[in-house]
N, C-alpha and C positions, 0 to 999 in steps of 0.2 A: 101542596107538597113540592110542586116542581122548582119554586123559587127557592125554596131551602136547599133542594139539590143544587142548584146554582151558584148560589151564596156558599157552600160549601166546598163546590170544587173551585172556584175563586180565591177562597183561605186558601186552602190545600198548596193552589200554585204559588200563592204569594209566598208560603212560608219557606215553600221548596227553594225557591229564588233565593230568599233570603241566608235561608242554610248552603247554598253551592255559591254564596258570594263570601260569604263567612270561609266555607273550609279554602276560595280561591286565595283570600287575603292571608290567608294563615299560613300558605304554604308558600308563597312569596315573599311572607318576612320572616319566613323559615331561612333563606338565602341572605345574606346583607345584600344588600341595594337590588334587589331583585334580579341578580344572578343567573345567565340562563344554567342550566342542567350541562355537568361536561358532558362532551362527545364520546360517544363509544371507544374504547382504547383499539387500535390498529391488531387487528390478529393476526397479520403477516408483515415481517420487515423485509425487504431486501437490499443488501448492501451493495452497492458495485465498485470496488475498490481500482483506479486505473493511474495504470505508473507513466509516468510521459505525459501528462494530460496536464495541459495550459488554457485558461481561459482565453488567450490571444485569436489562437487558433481554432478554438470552435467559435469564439465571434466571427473570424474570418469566413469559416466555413456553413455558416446557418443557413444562407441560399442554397444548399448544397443536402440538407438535411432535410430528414422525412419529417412531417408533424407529430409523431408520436415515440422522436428520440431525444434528443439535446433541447429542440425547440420548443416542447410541453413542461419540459423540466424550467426551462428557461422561462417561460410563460405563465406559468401556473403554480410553479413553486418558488423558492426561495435560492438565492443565487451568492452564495459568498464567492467575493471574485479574488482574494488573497489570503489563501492561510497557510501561515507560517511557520517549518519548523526549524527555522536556526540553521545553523552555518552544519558543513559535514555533513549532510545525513542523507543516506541512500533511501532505494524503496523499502527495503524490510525494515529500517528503522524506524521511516516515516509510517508506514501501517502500524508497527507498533506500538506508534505516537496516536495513531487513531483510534485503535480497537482500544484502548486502555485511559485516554487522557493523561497518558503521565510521558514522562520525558526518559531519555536510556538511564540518566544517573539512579532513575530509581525505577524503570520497567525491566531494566536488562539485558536489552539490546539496541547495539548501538551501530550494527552492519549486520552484512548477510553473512560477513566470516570472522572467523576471530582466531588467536592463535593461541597455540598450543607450546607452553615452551619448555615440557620435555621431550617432546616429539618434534618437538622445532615444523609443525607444519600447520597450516591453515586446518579450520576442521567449517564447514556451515554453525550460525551458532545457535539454532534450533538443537544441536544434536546435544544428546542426552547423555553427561558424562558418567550417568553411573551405569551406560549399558556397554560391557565390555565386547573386542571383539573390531574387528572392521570395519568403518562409515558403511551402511545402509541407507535406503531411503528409511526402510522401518526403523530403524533406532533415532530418526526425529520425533521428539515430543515436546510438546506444550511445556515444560518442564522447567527451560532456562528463562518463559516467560514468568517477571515473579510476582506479579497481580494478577488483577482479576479484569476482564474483558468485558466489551459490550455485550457478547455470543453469552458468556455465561452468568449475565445478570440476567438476561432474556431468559434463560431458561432456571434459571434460579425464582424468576417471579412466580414462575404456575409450577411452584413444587416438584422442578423433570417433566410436567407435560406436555409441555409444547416441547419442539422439535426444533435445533438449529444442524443447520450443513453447514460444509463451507465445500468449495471446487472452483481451484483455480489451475493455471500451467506450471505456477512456480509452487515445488515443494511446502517450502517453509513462511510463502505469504498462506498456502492455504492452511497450512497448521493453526498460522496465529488468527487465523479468520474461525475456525472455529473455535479456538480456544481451549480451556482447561474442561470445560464439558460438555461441550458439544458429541451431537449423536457420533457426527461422521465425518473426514475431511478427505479430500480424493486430488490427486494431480495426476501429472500426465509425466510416464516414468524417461528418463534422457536414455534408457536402455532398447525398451521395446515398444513404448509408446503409449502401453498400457494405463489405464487410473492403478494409481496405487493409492495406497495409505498406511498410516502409521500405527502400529500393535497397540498405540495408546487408546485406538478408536472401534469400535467394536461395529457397529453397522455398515454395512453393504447396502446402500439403496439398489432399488431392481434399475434403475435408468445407467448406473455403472455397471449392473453385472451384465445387462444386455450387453453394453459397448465392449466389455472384456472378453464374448465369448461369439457374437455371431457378429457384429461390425467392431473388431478394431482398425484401429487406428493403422497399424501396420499392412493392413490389407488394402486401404484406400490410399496411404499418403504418393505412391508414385503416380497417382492420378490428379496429384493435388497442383495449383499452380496459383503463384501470389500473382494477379495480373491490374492495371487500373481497374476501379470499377466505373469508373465515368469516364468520356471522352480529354483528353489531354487537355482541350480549350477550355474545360470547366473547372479546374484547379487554377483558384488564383495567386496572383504574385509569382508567377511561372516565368523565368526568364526563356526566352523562344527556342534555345537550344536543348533544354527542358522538354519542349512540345514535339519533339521532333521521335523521338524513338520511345516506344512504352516501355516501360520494365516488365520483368518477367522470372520470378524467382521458383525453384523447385525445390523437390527433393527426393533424390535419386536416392535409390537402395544400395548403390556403391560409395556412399558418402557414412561412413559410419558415425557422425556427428547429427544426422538427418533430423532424428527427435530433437536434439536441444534446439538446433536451428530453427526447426518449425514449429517448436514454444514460445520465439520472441516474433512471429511475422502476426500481421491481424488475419490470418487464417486460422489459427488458432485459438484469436478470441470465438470467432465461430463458432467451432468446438465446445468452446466453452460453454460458449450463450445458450448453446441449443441442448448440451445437455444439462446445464444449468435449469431451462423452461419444460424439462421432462421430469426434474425435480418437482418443480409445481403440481403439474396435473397430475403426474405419478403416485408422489404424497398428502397429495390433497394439502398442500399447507395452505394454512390460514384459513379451512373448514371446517376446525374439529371445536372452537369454542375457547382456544386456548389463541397465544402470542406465539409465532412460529418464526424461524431466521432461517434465512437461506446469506448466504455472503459468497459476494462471486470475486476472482481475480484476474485484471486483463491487465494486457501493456499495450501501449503506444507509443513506445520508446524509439528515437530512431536508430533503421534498422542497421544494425552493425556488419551485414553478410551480405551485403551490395557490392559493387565493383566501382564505386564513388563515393566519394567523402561527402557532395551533396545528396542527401539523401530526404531531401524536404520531401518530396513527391510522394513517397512509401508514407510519410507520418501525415499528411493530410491523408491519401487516402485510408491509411489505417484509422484515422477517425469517420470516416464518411464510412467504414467497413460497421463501426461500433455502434454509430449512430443507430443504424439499421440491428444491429444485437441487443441495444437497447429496447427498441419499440419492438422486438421480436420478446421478449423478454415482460415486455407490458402486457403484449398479445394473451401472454399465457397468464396473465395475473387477471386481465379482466376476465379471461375462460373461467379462473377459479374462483377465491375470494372477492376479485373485483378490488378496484383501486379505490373505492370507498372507503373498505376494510385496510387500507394498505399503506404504510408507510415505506418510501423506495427515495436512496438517497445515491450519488453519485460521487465518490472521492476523488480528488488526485493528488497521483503522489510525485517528490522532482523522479525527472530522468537520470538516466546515469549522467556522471560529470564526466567522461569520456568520450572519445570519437576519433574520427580518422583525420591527421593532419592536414592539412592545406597542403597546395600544390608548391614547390618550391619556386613556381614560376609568379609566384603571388610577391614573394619577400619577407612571410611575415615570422618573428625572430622565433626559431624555435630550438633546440637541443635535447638529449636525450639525459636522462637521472636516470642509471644504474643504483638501486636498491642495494644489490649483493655488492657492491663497488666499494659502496655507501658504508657499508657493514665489514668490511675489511679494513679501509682506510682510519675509520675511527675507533676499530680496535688495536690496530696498529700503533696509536695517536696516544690511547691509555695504556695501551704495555710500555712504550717509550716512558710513563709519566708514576708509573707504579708495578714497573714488572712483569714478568711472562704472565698469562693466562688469555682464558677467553671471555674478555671482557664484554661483548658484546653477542645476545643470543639470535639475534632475529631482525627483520622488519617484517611489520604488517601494516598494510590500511593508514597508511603514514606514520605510525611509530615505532621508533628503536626502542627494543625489549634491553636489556642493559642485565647480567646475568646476578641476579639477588643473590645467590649462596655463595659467590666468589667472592662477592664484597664482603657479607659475613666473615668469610672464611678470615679476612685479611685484616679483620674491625675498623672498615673502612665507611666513610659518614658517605652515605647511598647520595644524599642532595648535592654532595659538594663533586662527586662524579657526574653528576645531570646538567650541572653547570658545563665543569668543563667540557663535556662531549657537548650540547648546544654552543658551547661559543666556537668549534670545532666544524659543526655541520654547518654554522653559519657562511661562512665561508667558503662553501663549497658551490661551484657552478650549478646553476638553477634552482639552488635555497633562497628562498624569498624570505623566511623570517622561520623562528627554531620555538618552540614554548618546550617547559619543562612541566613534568605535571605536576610538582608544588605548586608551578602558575597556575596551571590552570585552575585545582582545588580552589586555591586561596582566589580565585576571578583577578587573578593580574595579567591577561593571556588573551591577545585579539581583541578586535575592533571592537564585539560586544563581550566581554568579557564571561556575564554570566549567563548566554544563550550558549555557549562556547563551551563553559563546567557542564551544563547540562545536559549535553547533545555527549559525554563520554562516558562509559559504564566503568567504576573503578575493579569491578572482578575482567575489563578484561584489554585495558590501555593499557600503553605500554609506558616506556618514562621520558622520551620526547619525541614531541610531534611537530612533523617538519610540514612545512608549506614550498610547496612548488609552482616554481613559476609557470602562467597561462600559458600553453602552445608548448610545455613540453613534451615528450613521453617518459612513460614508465617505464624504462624496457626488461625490466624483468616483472612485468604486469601478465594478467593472460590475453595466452594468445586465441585470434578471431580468426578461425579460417575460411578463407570464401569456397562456397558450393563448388564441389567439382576442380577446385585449385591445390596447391599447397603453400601459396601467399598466406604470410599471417600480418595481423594486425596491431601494434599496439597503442595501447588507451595514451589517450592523449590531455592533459587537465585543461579543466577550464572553470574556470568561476566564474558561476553561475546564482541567478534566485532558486531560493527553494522554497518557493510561492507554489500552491499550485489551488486551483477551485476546487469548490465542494458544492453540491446541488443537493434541493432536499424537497421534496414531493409526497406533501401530504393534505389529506382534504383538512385539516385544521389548520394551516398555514395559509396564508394572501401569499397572492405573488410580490417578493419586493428583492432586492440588490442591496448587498453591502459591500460597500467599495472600501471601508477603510481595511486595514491588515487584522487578522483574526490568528490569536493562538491556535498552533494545530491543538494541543489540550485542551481546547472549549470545544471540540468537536461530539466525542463520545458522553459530557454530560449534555450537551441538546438534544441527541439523538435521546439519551435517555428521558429529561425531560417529557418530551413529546410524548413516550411509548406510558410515560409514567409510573418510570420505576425506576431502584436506585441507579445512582451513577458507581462505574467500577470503581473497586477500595482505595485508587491512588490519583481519581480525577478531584485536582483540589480546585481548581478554575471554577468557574459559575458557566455557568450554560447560558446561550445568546439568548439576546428576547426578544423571539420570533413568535412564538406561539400567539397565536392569533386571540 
């Protein structure tokens, strides 16, 4: 009998072979070309959205950086070193351009401000025209954005169960960060210093109600001081006169400007970062089983409330400050989900076009454009040419508002006044070149014509946009007052790239570099891509191909 036992378990095994080679094959031409199995989708994203951020300058600065800020990102993930949003566009344009893939002609914002012209005054253009009543921080909403977001396709995917934030310094970048449905959006109020937010947003995380009631911000910041973080000789391309005295910026309780001041220095990306990485472990994102966003907002713009027009020193170290908020910010992701689970990307957006003019002891040609100057003169120019009235309602953000119901009133052809006020303004010291916005519509208007339509929203340009020459000022632009002074500053133009990098860190990505120019609008469907889910309703671009 034992050899039958034998012979039997012998069959036995062969046939078992035989059946686990069968179901192997079957399930590998189950896949075309043998396929591997995708990777688990990331349960946690984190955004980090940073205004003033140039690839130049963290090349410059990478000796200089921890391994677990710029340098990991740089190394491990994926590097676009130019992406482009077109001529004109500030930071909340440019985030807008982010979070959404679409461009202002069709997202809706196309600056941080916009005008109003029956009130004849700027208003933020986050804020919500149908809530009457006095600008508030509360009466900004998602509202004037009129698609749909990266934040709320992420939370559109898991049906509302996953969780996005967003917490930045500026109002209305942290609004569009978290979008139209996101949990919660939090900034840091220019009144009392407090996180606010906007009535649109219902949750209170416990990491902002701590900071509102037993550590504000109001009760630390006269302790607070922007000083180098590294020795003088570690900052390179430092001319030696540079190396000689550290800066040293504050903010004094007698300075009733103190909170906005100390939303643009990198001590308050700090702030950020850290109560940003209490978001993490607090909420446990990216542990519950679901796709979670957090979206953060910083600057590294430089700094405008210095007592010098060179101000390189403060933007290098305000990056060597972020670097370290970055891997502080990592810290807390491998505590939770781990960077396995985790998809973390890094934007930037251009800086202002603005700054402090050159010394006159330099040479270099500059003059002042009066706006309101501007606005007189060329209404002055159409009464002579068609009669009393007031031709002319406004400038904003480079454009003359030109007054619609007066023209009506007079059945006067609106184009052929657009005309003549540009051939008008042309000729005025420091106009460099005049568009009408028929040009612009129809792309007959600047160098790139149709980057140029699209960078302007028609619910809120005006009917010509003037160009000013480099090295003027604006003088009826706002004014920058320095700490503890009553010197003000005004913005000075400069044309400029508005190029800036985006980094993207995720275990499904190789490390590799793309040097050529990338639409900022292929930004938000790669991200979507990756996470694997739609791209916002108005990202028509294709998404980069990176994915590994």
């Amino acid at each position: 009998m034992q050899p039958k036992v034998k012979n039997f378990s012998l069959n036995t095994r062969i046939v078992c072979a035989l059946v686990a080679s069968m179901v192997t094959i079957g399930a590998v031409a189950a896949r075309p070309g043998g396929a591997k199995a995708p990777s688990p989708r990331p349960t946690l994203v984190v955004g980090i959205f940073v205004e003033g951020l140039t690839a130049e300058y963290v090349d410059l600065l990478r000796s200089n950086f921890t391994q677990d800020g710029f340098n990991r990102l740089i190394d491990n993930g994926v590097t676009v070193r130019n992406v482009d949003y077109g001529p004109g566009i500030d930071a909340t344009a440019a985030t807008a351009m982010l979070v959404t893939g679409s461009a202002p002609v069709v997202n809706g914002i196309p600056s941080a401000t916009a005008w109003d012209g029956t009130t004849r005054r700027e208003y933020p253009v986050m804020l919500d025209s149908k809530l009457a009543g006095n600008y508030t921080d509360t009466q900004l909403t998602p509202a004037p954005l009129l698609v749909s977001t990266l934040s709320d396709e992420v939370r559109i995917s898991d049906g509302g169960l996953g969780q996005v934030h967003a917490i930045a310094a500026d109002p209305q970048m942290a609004i569009m960060l978290a979008g139209h449905a996101g949990n919660s959006s939090f900034w840091i109020s220019d009144v009392n210093g407090k996180w606010t937010t906007s009535r649109h947003f219902r949750e209170t995380p416990l990491p902002v109600a701590k900071r509102n009631v037993g550590l504000t911000l109001a009760s630390r910041l006269d302790t607070m001081a922007w000083e180098p973080a590294l020795k003088l000789d570690l900052y390179p391309d430092l001319p030696e006169y540079k190396k000689l005295y550290p800066f040293r910026h504050t903010f004094p309780a007698r300075d009733v400007n103190r909170f906005k001041i100390f939303k643009t220095s990198a001590v308050a990306n700090r702030e950020v970062a850290s109560t940003a990485a209490e978001y993490i472990s607090a909420l446990s994102l990216g542990k519950r089983g679901v796709t979670d966003m957090l979206s953060i907002g910083v600057n590294v713009s430089p700094y405008l409330y210095g007592r010098e027009a060179d101000n390189r020193i403060e933007t290098m170290d305000a990056l060597v400050r972020l670097d370290r908020d970055i891997a502080s910010i990592i810290s807390a992701v491998e505590k939770g989900p781990g960077m396995a689970n985790t998809l973390l990307f890094v934007a930037g957006t251009p800086a202002p076009s603005g700054g402090k003019r050159d010394e006159e002891k330099w040479g270099i040609p500059s003059g002042q454009f009066s706006p309101r100057k501007a606005v007189s003169l060329l209404n002055l120019y159409l009464m002579a040419l068609h009669g009393n009235g007031e031709w002319v309602t406004g400038y904003h953000n480079g454009f003359f508002f030109l007054n619609r119901t007066l023209i009506k009133e007079r059945g006067m052809n609106d184009a052929d006044l657009r005309r003549e006020g540009a051939e008008f303004l042309s000729r005025m010291s420091g106009v460099s070149d005049v568009y009408t916005i028929d040009d612009i519509i129809a792309r007959r208007a600047g160098d790139n014509p149709s980057a140029l339509h699209r960078n302007i929203s028609p619910l809120h340009a005006g009917d010509l946009l003037v160009m000013i020459n480099p090295g003027w000022e604006i003088s009826d632009g706002e004014e920058y007052a320095t700490p503890g002074e009553s010197a003000t500053q005004l913005p000075v133009v400069r044309w400029q790239s508005t190029t800036s990098p985006v980094y993207i860190l995720s275990p499904t990505l190789d490390s590799t570099e793309i040097v050529e120019t990338v639409d900022a609008r292929a930004i938000a469907p790669t991200v979507a891509r990756i996470l694997r889910i739609r791209s916002p309703n108005a990202a028509a671009l294709p998404a980069l191909s990176i994915s590994n």
